[in-house]
C-alpha positions as CSV (number, residue, x, y, z in Angstrom):
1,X,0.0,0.0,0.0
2,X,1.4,3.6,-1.3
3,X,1.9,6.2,2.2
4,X,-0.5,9.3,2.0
5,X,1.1,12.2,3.0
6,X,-0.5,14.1,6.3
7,X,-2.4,16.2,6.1
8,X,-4.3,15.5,2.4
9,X,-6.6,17.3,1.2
10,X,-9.6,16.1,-1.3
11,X,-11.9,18.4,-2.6
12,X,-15.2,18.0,-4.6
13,X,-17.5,20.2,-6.0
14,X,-19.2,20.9,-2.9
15,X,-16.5,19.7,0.2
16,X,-13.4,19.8,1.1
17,X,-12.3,16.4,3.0
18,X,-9.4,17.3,5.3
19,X,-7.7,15.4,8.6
20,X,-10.1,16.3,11.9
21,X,-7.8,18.1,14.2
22,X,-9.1,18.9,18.1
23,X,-10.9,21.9,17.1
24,X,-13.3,19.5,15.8
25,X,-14.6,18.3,19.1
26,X,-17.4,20.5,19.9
27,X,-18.9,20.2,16.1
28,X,-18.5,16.4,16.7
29,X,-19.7,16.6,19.9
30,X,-22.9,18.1,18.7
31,X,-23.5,16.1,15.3
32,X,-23.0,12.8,17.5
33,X,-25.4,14.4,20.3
34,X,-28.4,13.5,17.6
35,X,-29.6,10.1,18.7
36,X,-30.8,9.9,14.5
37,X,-27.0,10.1,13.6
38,X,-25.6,8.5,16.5
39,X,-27.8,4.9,15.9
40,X,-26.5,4.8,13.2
41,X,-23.3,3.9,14.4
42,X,-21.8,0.8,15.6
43,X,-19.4,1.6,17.6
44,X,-19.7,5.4,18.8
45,X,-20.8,6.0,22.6
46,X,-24.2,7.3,22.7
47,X,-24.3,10.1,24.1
48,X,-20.9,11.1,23.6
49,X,-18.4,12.2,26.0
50,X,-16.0,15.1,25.7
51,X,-13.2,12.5,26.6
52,X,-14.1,10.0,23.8
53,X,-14.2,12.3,21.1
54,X,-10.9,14.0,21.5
55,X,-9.7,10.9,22.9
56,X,-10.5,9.6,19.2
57,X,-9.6,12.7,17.4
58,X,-6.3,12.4,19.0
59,X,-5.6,8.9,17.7
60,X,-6.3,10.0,14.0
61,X,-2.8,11.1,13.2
62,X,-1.1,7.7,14.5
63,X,-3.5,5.7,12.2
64,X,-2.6,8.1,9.4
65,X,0.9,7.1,9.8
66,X,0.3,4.0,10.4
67,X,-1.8,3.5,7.1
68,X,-4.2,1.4,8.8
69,X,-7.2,4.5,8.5
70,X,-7.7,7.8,6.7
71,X,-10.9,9.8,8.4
72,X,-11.5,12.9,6.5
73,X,-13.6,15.7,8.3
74,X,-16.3,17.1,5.9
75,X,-16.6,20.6,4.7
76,X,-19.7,22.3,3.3
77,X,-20.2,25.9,2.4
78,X,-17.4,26.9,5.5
79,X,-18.2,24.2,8.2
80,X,-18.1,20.8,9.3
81,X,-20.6,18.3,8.6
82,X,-19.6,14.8,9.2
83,X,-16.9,12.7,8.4
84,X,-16.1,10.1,5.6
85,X,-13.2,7.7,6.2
86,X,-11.2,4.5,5.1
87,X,-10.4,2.1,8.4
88,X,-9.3,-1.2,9.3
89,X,-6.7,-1.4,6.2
90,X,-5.0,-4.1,5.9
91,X,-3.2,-6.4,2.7
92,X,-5.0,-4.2,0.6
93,X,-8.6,-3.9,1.7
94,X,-10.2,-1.5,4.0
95,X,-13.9,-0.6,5.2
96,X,-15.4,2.6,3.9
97,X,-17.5,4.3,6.7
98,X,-19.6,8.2,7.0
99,X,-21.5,9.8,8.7
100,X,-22.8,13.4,8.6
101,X,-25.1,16.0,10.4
102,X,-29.0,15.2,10.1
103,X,-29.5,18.6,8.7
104,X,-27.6,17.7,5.7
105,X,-29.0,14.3,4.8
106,X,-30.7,13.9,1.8
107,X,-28.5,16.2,-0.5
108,X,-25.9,13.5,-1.7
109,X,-23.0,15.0,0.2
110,X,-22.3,11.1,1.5
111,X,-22.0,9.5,-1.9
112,X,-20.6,12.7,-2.8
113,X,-17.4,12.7,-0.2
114,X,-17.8,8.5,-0.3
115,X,-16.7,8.7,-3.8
116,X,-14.1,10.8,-3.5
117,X,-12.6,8.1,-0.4
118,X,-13.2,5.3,-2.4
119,X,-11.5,7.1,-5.6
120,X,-8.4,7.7,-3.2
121,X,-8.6,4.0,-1.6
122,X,-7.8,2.8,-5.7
123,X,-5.8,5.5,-7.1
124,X,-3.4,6.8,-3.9
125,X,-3.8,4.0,-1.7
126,X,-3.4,0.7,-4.2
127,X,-6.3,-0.9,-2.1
128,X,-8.3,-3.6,-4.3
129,X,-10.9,-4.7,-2.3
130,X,-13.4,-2.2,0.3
131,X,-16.4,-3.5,2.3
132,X,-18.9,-1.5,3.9
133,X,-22.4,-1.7,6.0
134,X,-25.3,-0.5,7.4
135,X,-27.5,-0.9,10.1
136,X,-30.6,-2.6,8.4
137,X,-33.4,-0.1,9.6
138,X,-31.0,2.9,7.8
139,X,-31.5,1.8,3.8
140,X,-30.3,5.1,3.0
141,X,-26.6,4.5,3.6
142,X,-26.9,0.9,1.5
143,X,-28.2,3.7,-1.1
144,X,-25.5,5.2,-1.6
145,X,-22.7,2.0,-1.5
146,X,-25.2,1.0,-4.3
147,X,-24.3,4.4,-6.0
148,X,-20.6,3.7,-5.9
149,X,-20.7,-0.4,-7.6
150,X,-21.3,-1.8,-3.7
151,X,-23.4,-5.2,-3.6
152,X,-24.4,-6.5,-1.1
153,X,-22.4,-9.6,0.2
154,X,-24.6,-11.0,3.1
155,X,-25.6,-9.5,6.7
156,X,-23.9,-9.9,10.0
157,X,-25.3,-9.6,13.2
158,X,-23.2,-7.0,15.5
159,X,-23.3,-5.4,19.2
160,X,-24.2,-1.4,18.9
161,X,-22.8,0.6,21.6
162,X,-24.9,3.9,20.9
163,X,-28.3,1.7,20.6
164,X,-26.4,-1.3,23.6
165,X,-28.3,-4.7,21.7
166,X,-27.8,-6.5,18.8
167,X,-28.3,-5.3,15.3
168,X,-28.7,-6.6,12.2
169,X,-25.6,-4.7,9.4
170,X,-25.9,-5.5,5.6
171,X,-22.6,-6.0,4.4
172,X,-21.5,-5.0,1.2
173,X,-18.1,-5.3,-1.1
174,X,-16.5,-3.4,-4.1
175,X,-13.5,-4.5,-6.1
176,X,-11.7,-2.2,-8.1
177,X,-12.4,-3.7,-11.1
178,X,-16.1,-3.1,-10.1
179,X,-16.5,0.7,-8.9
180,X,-18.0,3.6,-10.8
């Protein structure tokens, strides 16, 4: 897998997908505050905590370096809205994940910034395979993986901190070969 240089910068033509730094906290603090974002979310606290989140922010830079994840905060007209990253990279796969603010749902911004990680994960990163998933009461976010050449592989049954029980993710893959 290539190295990506800290901090890059993609842009679209709506966002700009940069690093988080700690500045981010309170924004994040307050997107993850919405129980209709946070359910979403496998493995986020619900609520959040101060601690967690810039414990979390904090970590982003090692992972960078590490190559094992690339989370991108997301920009929109001047302010952050969510995030879109590429995690648990390993022998040339990864697991594209996003979330963003309620208030912005429904505009395409996720497939939007999704494309531009997934575009990054082929052509900077020399990943081959990504997965991906989504709770099954949210078919919005296996929208747009269908977008971007996802299909869906099977489901999984996980634990969900924010919602603490058992849910039911669709999982989905994307080769290379495969994306549009």
């Amino acid at each position: 897998m290539a190295a990506l240089p800290y901090p890059t910068v993609l842009t679209t033509s709506r966002l700009t997908l940069r690093p988080f730094t700690a500045d981010d906290t309170a924004v994040v603090m307050a997107i993850q505050s919405n129980w209709n974002v946070t359910r979403n979310l496998r493995l986020a606290p619900y609520p959040p905590t101060w601690d967690a989140l810039s414990a979390w922010l904090a970590g982003h830079a090692d992972e960078w370096a590490a190559g094992t994840a690339f989370r991108f905060a997301l920009e929109w007209e001047g302010r952050v809205i969510g995030c879109c990253d590429l995690d648990e990279i390993d022998d040339a796969t990864g697991e594209l994940g996003y979330w963003l603010t309620q208030a912005v749902w429904g505009k395409g911004l996720a497939t939007e910034a999704a494309r531009a990680v997934v575009d990054l994960a082929w052509t900077r990163l020399g990943l081959t395979t990504l997965r991906s998933g989504h709770v099954e009461d949210n078919p919005n976010s296996g929208r747009v993986l269908r977008k971007l050449g996802f299909r869906l592989t099977g489901a999984q049954r996980l634990w969900s901190n924010p919602r603490e029980d058992w849910i039911v993710q669709r999982v989905y893959h994307v080769g290379r070969s495969d994306w549009r």
